[in-house]
Backbone atoms as SQL, in Angstrom:
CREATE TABLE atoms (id INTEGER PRIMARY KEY, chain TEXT, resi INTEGER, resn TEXT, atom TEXT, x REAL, y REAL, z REAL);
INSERT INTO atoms VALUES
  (1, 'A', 1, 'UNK', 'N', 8.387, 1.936, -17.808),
  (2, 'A', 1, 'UNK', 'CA', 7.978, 2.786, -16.698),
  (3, 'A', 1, 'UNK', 'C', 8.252, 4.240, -17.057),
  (4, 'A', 2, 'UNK', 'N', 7.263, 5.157, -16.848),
  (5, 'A', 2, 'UNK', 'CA', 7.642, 6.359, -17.368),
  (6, 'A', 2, 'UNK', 'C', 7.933, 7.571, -15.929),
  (7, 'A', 3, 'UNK', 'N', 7.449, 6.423, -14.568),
  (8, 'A', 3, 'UNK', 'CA', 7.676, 7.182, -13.158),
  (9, 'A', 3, 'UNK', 'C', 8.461, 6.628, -12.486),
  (10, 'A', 4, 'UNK', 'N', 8.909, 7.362, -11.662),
  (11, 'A', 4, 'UNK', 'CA', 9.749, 6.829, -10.530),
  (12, 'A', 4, 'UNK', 'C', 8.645, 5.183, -10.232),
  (13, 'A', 5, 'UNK', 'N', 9.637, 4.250, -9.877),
  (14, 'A', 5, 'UNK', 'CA', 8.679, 3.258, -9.922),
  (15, 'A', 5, 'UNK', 'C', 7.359, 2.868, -8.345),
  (16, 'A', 6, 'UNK', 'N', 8.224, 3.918, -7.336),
  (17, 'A', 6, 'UNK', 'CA', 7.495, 3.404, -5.979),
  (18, 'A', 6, 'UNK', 'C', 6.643, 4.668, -5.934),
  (19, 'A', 7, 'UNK', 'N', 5.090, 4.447, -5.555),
  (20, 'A', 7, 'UNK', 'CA', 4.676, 5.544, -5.439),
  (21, 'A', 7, 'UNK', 'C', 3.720, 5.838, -4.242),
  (22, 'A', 8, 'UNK', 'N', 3.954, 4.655, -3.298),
  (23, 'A', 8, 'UNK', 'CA', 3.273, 4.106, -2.012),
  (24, 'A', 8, 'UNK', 'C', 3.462, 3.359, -1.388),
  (25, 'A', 9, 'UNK', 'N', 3.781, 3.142, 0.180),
  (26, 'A', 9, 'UNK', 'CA', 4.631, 1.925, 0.854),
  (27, 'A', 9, 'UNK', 'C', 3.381, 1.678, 2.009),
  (28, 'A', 10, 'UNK', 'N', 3.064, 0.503, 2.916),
  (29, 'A', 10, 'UNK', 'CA', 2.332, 0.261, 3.601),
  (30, 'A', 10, 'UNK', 'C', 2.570, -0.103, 4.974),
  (31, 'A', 11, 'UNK', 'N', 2.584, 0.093, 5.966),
  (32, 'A', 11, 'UNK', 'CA', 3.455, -0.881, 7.575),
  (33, 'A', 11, 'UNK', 'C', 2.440, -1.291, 7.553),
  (34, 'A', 12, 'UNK', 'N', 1.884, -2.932, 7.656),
  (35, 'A', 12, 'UNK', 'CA', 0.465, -3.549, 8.313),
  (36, 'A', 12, 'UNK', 'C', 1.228, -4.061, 9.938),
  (37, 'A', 13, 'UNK', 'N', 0.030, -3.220, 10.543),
  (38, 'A', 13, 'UNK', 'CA', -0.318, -3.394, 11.799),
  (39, 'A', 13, 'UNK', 'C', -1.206, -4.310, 12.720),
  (40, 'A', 14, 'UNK', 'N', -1.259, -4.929, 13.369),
  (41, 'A', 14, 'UNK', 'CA', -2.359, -5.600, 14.297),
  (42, 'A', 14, 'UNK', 'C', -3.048, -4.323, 15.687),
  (43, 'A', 15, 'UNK', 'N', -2.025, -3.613, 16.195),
  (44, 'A', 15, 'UNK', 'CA', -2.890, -2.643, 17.429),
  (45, 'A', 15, 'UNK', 'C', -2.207, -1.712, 16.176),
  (46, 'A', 16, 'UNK', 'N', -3.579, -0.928, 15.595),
  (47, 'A', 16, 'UNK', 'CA', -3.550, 0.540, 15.027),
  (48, 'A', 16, 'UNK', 'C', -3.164, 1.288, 15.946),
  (49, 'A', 17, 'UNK', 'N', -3.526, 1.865, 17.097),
  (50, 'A', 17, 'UNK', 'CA', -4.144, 2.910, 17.746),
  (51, 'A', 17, 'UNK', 'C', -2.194, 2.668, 18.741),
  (52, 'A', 18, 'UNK', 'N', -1.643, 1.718, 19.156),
  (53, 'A', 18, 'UNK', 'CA', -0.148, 1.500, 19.806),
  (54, 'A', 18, 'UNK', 'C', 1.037, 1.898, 18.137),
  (55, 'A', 19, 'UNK', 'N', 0.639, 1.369, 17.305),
  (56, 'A', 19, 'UNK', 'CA', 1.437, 1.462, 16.072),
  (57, 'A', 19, 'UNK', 'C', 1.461, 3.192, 15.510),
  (58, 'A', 20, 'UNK', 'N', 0.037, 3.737, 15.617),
  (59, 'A', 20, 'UNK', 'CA', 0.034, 5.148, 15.201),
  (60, 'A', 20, 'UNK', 'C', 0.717, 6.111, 16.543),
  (61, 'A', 21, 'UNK', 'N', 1.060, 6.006, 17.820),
  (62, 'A', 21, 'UNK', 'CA', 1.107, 6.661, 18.808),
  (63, 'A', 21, 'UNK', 'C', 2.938, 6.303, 18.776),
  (64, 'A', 22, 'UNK', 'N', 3.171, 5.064, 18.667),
  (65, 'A', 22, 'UNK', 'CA', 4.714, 4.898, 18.078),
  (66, 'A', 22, 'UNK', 'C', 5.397, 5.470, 16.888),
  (67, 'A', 23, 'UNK', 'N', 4.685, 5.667, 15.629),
  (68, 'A', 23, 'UNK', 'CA', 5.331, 6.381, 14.350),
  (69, 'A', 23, 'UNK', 'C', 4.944, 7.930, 14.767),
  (70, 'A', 24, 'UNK', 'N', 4.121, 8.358, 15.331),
  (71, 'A', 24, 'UNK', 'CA', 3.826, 9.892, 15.639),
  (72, 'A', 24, 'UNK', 'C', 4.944, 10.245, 16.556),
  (73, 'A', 25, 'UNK', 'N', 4.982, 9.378, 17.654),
  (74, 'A', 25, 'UNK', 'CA', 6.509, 9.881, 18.723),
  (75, 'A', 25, 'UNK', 'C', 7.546, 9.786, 18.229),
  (76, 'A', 26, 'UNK', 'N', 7.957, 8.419, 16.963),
  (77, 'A', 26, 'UNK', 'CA', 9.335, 8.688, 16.438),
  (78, 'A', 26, 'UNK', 'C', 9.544, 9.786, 15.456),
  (79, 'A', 27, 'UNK', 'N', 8.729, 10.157, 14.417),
  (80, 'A', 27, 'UNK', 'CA', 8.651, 11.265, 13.556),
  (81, 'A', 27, 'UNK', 'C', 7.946, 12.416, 13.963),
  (82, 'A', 28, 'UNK', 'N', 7.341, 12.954, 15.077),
  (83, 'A', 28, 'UNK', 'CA', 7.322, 14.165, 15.460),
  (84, 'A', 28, 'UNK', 'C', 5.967, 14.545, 14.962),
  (85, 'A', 29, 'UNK', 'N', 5.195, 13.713, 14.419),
  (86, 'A', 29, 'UNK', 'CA', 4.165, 14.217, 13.554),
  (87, 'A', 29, 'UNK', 'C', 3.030, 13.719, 13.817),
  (88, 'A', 30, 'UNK', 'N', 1.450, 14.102, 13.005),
  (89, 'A', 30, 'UNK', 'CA', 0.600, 13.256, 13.257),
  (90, 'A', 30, 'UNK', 'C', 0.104, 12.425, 11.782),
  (91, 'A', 31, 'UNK', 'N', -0.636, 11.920, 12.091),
  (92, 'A', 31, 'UNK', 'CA', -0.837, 10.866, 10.516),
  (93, 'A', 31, 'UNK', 'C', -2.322, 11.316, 10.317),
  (94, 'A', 32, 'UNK', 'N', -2.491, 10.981, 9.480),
  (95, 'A', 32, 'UNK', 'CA', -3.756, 11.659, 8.948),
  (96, 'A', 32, 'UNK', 'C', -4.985, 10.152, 8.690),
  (97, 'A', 33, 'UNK', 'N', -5.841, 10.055, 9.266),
  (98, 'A', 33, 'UNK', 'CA', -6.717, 8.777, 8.684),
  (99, 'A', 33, 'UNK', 'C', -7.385, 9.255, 7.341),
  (100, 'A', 34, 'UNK', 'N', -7.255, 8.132, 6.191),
  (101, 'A', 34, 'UNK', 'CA', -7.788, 8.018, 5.054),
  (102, 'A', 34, 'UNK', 'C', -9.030, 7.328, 5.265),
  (103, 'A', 35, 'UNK', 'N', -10.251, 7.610, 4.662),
  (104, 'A', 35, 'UNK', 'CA', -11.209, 7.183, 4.284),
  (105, 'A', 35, 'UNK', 'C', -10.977, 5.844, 3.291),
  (106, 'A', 36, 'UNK', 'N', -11.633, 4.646, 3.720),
  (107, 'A', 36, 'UNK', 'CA', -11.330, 3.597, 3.114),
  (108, 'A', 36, 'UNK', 'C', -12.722, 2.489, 2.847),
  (109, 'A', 37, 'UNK', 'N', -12.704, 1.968, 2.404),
  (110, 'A', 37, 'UNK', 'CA', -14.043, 0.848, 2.388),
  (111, 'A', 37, 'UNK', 'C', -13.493, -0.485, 3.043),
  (112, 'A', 38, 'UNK', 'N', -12.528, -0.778, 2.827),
  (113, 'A', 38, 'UNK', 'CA', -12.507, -1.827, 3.341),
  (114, 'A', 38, 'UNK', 'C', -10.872, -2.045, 4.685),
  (115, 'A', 39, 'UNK', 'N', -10.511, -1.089, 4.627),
  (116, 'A', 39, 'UNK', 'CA', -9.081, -0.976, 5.570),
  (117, 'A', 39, 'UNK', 'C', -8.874, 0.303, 6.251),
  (118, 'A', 40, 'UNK', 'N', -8.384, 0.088, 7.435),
  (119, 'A', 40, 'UNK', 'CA', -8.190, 1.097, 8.364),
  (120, 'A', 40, 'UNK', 'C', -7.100, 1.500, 8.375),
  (121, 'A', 41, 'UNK', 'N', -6.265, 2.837, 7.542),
  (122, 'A', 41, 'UNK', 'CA', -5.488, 3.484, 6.822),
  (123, 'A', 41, 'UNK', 'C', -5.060, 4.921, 8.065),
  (124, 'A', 42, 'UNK', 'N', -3.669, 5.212, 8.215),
  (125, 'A', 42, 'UNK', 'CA', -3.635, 6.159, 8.817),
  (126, 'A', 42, 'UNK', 'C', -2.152, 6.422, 8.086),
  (127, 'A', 43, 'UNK', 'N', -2.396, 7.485, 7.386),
  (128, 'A', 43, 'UNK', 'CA', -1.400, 7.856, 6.169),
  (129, 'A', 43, 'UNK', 'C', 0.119, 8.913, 7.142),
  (130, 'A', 44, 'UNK', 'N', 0.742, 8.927, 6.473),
  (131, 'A', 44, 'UNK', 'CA', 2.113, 9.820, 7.202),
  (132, 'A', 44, 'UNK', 'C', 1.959, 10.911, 6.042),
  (133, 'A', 45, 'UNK', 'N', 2.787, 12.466, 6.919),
  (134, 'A', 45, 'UNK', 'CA', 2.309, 13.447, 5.944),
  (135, 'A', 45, 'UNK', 'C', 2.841, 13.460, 4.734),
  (136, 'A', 46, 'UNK', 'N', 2.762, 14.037, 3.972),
  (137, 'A', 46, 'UNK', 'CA', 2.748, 14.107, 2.228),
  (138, 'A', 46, 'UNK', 'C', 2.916, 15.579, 1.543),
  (139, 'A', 47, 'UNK', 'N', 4.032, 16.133, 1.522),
  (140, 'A', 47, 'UNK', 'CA', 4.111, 17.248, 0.377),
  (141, 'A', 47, 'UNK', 'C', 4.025, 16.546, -1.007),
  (142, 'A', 48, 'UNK', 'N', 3.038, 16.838, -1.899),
  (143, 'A', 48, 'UNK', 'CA', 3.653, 16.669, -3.561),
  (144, 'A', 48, 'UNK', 'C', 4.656, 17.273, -4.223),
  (145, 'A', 49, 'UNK', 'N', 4.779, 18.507, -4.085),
  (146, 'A', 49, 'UNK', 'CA', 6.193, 18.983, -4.547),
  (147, 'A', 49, 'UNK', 'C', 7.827, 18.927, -4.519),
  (148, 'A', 50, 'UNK', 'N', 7.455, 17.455, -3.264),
  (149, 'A', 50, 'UNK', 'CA', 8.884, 17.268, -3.376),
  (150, 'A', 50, 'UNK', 'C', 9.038, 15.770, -3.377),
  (151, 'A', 51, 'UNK', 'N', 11.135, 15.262, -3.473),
  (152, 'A', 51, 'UNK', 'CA', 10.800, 13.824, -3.924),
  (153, 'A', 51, 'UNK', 'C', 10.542, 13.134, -2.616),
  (154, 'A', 52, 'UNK', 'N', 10.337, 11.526, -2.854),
  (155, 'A', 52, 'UNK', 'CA', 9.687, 10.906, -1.972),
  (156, 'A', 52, 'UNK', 'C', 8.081, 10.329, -2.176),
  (157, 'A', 53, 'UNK', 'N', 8.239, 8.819, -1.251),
  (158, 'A', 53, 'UNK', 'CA', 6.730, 8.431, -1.536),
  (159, 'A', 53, 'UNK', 'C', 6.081, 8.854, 0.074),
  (160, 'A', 54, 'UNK', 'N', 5.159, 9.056, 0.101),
  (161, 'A', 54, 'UNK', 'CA', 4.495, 8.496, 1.096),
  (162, 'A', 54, 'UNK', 'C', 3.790, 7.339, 1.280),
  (163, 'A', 55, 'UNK', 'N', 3.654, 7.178, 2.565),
  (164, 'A', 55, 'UNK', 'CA', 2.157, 5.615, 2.405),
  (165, 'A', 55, 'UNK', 'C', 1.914, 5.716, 4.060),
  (166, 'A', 56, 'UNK', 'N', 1.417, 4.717, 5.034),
  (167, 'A', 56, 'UNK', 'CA', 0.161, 4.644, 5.628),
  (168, 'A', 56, 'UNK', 'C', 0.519, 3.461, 6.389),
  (169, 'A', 57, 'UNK', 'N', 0.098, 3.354, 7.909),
  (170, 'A', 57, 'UNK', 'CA', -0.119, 2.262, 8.564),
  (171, 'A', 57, 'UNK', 'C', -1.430, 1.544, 8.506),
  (172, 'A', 58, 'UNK', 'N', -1.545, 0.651, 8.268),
  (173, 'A', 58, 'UNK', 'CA', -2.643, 0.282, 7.911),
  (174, 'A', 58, 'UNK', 'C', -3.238, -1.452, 8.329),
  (175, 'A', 59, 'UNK', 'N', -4.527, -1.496, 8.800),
  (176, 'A', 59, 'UNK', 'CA', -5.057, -2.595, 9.729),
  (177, 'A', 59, 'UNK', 'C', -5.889, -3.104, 8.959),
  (178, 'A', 60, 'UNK', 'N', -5.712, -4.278, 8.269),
  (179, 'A', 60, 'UNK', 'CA', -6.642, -5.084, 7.013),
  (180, 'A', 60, 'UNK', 'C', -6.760, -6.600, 7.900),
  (181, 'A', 61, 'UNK', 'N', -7.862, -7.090, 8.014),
  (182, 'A', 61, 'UNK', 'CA', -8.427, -8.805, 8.479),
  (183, 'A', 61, 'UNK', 'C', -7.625, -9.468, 7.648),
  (184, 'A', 62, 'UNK', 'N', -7.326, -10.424, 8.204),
  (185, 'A', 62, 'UNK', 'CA', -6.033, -11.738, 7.977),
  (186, 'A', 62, 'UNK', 'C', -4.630, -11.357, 7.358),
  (187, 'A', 63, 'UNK', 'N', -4.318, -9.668, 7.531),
  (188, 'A', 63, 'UNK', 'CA', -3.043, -9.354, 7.203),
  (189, 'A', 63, 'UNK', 'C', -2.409, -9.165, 8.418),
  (190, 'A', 64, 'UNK', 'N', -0.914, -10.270, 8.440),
  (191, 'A', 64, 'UNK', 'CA', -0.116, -10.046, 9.897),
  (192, 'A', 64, 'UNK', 'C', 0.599, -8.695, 9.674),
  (193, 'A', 65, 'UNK', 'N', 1.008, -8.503, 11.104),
  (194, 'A', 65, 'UNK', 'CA', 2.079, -7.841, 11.213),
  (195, 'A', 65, 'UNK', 'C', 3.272, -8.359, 11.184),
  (196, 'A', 66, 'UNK', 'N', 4.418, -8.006, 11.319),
  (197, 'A', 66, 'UNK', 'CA', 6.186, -8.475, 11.458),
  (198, 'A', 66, 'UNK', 'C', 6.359, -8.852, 10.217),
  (199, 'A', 67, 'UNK', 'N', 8.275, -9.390, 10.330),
  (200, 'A', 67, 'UNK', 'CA', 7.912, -10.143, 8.926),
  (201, 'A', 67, 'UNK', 'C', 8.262, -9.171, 8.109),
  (202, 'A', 68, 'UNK', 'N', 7.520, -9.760, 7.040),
  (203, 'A', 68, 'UNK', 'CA', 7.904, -9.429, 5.585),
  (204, 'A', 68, 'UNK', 'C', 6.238, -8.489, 5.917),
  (205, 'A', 69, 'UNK', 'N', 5.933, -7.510, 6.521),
  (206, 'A', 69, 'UNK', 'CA', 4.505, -6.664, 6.598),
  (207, 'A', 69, 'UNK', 'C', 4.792, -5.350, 6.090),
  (208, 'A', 70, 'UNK', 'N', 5.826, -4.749, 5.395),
  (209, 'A', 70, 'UNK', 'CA', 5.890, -3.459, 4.986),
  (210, 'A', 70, 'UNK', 'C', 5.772, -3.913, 2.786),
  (211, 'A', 71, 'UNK', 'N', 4.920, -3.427, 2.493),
  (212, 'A', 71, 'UNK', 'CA', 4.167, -3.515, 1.441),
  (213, 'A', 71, 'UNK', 'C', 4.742, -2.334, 0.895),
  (214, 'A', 72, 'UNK', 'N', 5.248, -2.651, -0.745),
  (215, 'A', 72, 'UNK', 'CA', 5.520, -1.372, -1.312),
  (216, 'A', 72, 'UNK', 'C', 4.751, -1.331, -2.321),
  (217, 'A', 73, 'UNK', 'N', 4.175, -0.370, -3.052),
  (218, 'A', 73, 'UNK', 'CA', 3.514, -0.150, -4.098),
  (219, 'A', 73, 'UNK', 'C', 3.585, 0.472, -5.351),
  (220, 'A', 74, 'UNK', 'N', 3.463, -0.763, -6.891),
  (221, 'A', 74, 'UNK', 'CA', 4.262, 0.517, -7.435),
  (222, 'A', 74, 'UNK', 'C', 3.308, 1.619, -8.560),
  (223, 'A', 75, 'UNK', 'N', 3.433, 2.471, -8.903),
  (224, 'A', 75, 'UNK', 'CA', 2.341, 3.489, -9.403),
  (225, 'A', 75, 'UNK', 'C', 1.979, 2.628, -11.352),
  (226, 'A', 76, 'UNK', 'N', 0.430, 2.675, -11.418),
  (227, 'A', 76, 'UNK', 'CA', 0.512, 1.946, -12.378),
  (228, 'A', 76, 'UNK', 'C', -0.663, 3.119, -13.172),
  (229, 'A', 77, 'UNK', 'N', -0.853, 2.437, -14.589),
  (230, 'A', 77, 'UNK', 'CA', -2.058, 3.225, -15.217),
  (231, 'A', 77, 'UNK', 'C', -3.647, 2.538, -14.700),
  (232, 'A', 78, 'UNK', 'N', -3.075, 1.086, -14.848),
  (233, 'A', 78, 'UNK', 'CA', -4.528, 0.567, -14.020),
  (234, 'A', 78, 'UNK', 'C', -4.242, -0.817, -13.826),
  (235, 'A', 79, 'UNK', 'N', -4.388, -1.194, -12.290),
  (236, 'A', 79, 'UNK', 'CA', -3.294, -2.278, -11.519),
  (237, 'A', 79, 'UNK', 'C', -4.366, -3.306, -12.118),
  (238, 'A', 80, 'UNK', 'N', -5.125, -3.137, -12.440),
  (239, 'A', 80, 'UNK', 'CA', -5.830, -4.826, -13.150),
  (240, 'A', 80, 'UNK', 'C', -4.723, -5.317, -14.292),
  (241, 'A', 81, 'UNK', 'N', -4.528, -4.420, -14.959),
  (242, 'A', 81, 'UNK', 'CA', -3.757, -5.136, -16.434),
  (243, 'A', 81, 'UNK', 'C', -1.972, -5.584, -15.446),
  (244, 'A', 82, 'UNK', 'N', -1.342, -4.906, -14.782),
  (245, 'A', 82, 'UNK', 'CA', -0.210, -5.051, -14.301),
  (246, 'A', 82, 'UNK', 'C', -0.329, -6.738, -13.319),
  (247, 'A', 83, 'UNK', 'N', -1.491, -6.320, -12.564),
  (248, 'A', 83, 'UNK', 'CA', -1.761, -7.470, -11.546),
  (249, 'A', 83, 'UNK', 'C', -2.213, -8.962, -12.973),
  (250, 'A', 84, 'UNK', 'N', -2.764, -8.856, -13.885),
  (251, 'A', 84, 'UNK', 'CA', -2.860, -9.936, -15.127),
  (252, 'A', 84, 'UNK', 'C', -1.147, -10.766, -15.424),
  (253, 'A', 85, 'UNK', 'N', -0.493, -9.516, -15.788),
  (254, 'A', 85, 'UNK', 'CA', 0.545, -9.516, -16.252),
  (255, 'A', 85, 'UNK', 'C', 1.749, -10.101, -15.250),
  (256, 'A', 86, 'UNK', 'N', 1.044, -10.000, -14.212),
  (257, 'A', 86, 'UNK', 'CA', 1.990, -10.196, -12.811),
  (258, 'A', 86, 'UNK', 'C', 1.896, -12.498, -12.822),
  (259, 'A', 87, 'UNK', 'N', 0.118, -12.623, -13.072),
  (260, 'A', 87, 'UNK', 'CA', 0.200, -13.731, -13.209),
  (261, 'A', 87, 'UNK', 'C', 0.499, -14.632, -14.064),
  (262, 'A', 88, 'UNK', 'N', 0.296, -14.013, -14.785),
  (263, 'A', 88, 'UNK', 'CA', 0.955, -14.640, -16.546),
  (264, 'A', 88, 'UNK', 'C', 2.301, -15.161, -16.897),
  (265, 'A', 89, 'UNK', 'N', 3.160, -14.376, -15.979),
  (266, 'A', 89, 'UNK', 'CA', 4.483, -14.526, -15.776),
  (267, 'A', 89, 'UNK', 'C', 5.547, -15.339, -14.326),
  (268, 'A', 90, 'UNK', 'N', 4.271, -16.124, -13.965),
  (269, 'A', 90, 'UNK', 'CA', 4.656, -16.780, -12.648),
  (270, 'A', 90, 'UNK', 'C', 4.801, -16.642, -11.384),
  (271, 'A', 91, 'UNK', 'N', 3.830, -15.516, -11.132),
  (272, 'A', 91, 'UNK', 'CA', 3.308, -14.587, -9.804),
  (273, 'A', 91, 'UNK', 'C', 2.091, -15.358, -9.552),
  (274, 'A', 92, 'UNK', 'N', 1.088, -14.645, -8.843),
  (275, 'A', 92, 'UNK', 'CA', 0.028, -14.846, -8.238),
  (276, 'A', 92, 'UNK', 'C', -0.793, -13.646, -8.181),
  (277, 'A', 93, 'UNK', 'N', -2.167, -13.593, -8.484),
  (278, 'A', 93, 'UNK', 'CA', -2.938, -12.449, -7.475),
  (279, 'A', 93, 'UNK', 'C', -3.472, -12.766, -6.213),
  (280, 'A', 94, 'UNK', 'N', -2.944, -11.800, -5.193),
  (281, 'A', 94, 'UNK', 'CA', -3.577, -12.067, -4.247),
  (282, 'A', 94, 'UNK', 'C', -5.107, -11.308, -3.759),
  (283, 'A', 95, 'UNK', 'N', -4.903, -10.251, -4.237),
  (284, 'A', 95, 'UNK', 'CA', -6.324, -9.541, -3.852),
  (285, 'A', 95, 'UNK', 'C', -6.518, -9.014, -5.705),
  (286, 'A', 96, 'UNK', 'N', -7.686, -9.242, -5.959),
  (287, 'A', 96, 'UNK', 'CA', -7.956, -8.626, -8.034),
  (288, 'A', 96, 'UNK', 'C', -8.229, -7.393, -7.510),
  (289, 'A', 97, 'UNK', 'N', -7.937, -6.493, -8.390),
  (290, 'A', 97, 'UNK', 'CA', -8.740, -4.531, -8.100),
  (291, 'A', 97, 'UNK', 'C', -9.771, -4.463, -7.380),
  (292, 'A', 98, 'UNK', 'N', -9.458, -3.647, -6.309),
  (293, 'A', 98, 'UNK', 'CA', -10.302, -3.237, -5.768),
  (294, 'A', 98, 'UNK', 'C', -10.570, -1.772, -5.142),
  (295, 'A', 99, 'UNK', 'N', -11.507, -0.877, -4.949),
  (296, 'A', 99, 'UNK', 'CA', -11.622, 0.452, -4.513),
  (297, 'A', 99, 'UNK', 'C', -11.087, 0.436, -3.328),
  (298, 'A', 100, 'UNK', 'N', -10.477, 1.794, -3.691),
  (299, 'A', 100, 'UNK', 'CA', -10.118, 2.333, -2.010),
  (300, 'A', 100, 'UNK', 'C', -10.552, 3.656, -1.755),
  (301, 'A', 101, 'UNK', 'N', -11.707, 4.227, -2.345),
  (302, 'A', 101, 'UNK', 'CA', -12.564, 4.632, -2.482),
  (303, 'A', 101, 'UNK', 'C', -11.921, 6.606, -3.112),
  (304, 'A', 102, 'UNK', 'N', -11.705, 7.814, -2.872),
  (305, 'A', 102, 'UNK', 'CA', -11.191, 8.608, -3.066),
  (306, 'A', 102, 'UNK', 'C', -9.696, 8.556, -4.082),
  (307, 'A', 103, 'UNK', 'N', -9.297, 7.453, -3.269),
  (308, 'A', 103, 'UNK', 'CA', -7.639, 7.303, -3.558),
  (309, 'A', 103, 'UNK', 'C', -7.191, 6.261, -4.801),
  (310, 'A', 104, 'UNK', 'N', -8.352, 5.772, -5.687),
  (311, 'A', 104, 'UNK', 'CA', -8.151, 5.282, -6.631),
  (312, 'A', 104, 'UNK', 'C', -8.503, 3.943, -6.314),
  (313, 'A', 105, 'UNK', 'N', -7.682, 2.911, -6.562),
  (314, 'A', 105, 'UNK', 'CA', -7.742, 1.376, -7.189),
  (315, 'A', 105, 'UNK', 'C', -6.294, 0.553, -6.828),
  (316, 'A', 106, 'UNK', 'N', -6.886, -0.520, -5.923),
  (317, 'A', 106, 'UNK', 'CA', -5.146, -1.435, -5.571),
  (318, 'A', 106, 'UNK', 'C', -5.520, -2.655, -6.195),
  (319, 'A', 107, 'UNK', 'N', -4.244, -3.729, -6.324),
  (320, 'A', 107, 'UNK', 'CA', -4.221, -5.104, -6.610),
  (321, 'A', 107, 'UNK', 'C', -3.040, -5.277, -5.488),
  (322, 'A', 108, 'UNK', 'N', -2.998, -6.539, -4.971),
  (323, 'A', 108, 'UNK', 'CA', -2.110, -6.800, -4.191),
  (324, 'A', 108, 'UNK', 'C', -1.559, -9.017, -5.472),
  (325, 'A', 109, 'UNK', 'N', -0.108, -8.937, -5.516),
  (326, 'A', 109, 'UNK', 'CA', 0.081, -9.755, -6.250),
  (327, 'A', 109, 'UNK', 'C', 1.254, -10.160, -5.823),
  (328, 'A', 110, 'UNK', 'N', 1.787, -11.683, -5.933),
  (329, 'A', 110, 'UNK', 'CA', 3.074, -12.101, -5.439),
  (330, 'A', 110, 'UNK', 'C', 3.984, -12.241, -6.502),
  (331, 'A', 111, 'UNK', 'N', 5.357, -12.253, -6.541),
  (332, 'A', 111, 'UNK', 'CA', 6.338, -12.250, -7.415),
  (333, 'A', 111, 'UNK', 'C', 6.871, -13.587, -7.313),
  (334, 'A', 112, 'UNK', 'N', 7.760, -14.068, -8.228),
  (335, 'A', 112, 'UNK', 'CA', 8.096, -15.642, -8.428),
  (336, 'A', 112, 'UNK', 'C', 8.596, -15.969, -7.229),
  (337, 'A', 113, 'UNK', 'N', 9.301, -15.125, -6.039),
  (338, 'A', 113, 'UNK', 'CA', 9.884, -16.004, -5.177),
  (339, 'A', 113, 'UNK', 'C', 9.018, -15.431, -3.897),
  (340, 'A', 114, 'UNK', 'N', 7.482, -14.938, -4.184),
  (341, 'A', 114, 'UNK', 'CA', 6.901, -15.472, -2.845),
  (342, 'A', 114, 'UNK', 'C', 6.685, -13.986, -2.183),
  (343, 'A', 115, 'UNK', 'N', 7.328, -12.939, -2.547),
  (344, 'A', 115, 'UNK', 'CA', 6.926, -11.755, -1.725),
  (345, 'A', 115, 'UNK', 'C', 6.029, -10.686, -2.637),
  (346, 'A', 116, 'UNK', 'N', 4.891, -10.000, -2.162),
  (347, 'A', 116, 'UNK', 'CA', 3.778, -9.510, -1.935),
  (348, 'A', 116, 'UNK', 'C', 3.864, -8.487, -2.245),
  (349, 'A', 117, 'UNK', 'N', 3.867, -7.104, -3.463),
  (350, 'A', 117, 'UNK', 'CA', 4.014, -6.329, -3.610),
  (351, 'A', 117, 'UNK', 'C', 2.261, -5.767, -4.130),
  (352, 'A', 118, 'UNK', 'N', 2.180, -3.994, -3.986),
  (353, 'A', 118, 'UNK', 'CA', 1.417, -3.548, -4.624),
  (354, 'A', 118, 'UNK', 'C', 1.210, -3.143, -5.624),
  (355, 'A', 119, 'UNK', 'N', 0.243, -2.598, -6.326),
  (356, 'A', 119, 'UNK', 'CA', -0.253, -2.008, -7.180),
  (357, 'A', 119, 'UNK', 'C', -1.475, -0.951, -7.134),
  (358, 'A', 120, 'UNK', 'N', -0.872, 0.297, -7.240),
  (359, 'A', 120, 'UNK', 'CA', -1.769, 1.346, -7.529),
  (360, 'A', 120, 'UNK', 'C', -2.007, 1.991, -8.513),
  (361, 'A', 121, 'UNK', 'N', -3.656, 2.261, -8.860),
  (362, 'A', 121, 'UNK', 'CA', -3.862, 3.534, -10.009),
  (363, 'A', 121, 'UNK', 'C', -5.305, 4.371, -9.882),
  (364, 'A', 122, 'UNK', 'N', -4.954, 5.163, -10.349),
  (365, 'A', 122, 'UNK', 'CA', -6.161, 6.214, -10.286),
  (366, 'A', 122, 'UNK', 'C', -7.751, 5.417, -10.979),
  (367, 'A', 123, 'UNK', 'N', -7.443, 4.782, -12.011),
  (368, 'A', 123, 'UNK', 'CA', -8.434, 4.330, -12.520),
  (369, 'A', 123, 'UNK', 'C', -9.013, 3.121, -12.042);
C-alpha cells in the first residue's frame, strides 16, 4: 500500500431523504448529492488538503440498512485486479467493477469471515 489505506466510507440507508435531514442536524452541515448511475449518493463535505476520508449516505436496491451497513472503502489503482485477488484468496465478489460515473470505478467484495468491504479507483 503506498496510501493511507481508507479512502471512502458509506452509511446505506433505506429513507434517504429522514437519514440526510438526521446527519445534516447532527453535523451542522449540508451533504452534497453525487451524480451516480446506479445509486442514490449524498456525500458529507470534503476538504482535500487535510487528513481524513470522506464518504456518503447512500440508497442502493437490496442493500439493508442497520447492522453491519457502514461500508468502508479502500483506495486502489484499479478495484478489478484487488476485487480478483480478494477472490483468489477466500473472499467473494459481490458486485465486479462497476461505474460510478465522474467518481471513478467500485467493486464491492467479502473477506474470509463474511464482512463486505469496498474498493475504489479512478480507473
Amino acid at each position: 500500500m503506498k496510501n493511507n489505506p481508507v479512502g471512502w466510507f458509506e452509511i446505506y440507508v433505506r429513507d434517504i431523504d429522514r437519514a440526510k435531514a438526521f446527519y445534516e442536524s447532527v453535523f451542522d452541515g449540508k451533504l452534497e448529492k453525487l451524480e451516480s448511475t446506479e445509486l442514490e449518493m449524498w456525500a458529507f463535505p470534503m476538504q482535500e488538503d487535510v487528513l481524513g476520508a470522506s464518504g456518503a449516505l447512500v440508497k442502493m436496491e437490496d442493500c439493508p440498512s442497520g447492522g453491519n451497513s457502514t461500508l468502508v472503502y479502500f483506495t486502489c489503482n484499479d478495484c478489478a485486479d484487488e476485487a480478483m485477488r480478494a477472490a483468489e484468496n477466500g473472499g467473494k465478489i459481490i458486485r465486479e467493477k462497476f461505474s460510478i460515473g465522474q467518481y471513478g470505478f467500485i467493486a464491492l467484495v467479502s473477506d474470509t469471515e463474511g464482512n463486505m468491504i469496498g474498493l475504489h479507483s479512478r480507473q
